[in-house]
Every structure is written in structure tokens, then in C-alpha cells.
N, C-alpha and C positions, 0 to 999 in steps of 0.2 A: 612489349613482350618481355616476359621475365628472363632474365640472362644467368640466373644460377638456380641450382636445385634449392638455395636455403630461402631463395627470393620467392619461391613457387610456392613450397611447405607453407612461408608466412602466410601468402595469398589465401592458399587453403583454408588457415585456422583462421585466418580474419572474416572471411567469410562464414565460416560456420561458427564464431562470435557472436557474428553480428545477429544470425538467423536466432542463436539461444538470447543475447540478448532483447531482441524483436519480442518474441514469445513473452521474455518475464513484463516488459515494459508496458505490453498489448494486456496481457491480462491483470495489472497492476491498476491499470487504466479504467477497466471493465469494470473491476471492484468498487473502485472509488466512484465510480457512476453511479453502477447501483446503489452505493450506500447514499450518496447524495436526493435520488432519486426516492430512495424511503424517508428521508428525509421533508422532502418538498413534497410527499402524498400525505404527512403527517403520521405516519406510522412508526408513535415513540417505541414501539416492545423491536419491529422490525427491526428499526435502527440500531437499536443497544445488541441485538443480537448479531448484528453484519461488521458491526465496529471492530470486534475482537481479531475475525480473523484477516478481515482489510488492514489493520493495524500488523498483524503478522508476515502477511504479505510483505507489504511496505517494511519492515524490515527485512528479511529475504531479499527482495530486489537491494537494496542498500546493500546487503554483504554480500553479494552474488558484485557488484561494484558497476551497477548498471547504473543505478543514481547514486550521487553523494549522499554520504550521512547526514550532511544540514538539511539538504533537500527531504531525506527521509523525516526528519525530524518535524521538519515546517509542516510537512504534510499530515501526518499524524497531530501535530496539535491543533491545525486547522478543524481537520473532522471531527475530533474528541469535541472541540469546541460547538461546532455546527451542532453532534447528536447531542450536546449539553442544553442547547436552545431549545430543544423539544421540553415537553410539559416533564416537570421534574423527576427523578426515580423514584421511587417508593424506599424511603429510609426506614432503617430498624430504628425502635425507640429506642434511648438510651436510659440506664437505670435509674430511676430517681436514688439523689441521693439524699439522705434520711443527717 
């Protein structure tokens, strides 16, 4: 049992910490599934388009300071790397030069 009002207050915001942290972490999670999952159905357009805002995410959760920034990092080059294994993007030609 908490023995001061500053010991209670702490309790309070730790817990409702933990509840917002929960939140970003759970749906941080979801993302990364799905994109994975577009992934492994072979759907290259799907994937390139889920990349951008799972990659946003994952940083958000990182400044929000739910996960480390290495962590953020690895994660993001992990996926960038996985949706790069799909069949390649469609590149602009570049100008011949004369």
C-alpha cells in the first residue's frame, strides 16, 4: 500500500504509461505483420505501399520512447530489406548520355 500521496500520483501515471505505451507497441506490431504478410502473399505494389507508413510508425513508437532507437532502426532496415526482395521496382530510365 502506497504510504504518500507522491507514491500514489507515481502509481497513477505509471499505469496509464504503460496502458499508452501498450497501445503504440500493439499497433506497431500489427503493422509490421501486415506488411510482412504482403510480403509472403507476394503482393510487390501492396508492400511498397504499407512500407512508408509502417516505417512512420516505427519511428513514432521510437520517439514516443516505447522502443529504442537502435531498435527502431533495425527494424526499419530489416523490412525496407524484406519489401526490397520482392520482384524489383520499376526504375525511371536515365538520360542517355550523348
Amino acid at each position: 500500500m502506497a504510504k504518500s500521496k507522491t507514491v500514489e500520483k507515481r502509481q497513477r501515471q505509471s499505469e496509464k504509461h504503460r496502458e499508452r505505451n501498450r497501445s503504440y507497441q500493439t499497433r506497431m506490431r500489427g503493422r509490421i505483420k501486415n506488411l510482412r504478410t504482403l510480403v509472403e502473399s507476394g503482393d510487390a505494389e501492396g508492400a511498397r505501399e504499407a512500407l512508408r507508413p509502417t516505417l512512420g510508425l516505427i519511428d513514432t513508437t521510437a520517439q514516443k520512447g516505447v522502443i529504442h532507437r537502435n531498435t527502431a532502426a533495425r527494424y526499419k532496415s530489416r523490412l525496407t530489406k524484406l519489401v526490397g526482395t520482392l520482384s524489383p521496382a520499376e526504375e525511371e530510365p536515365q538520360p542517355a548520355e550523348s
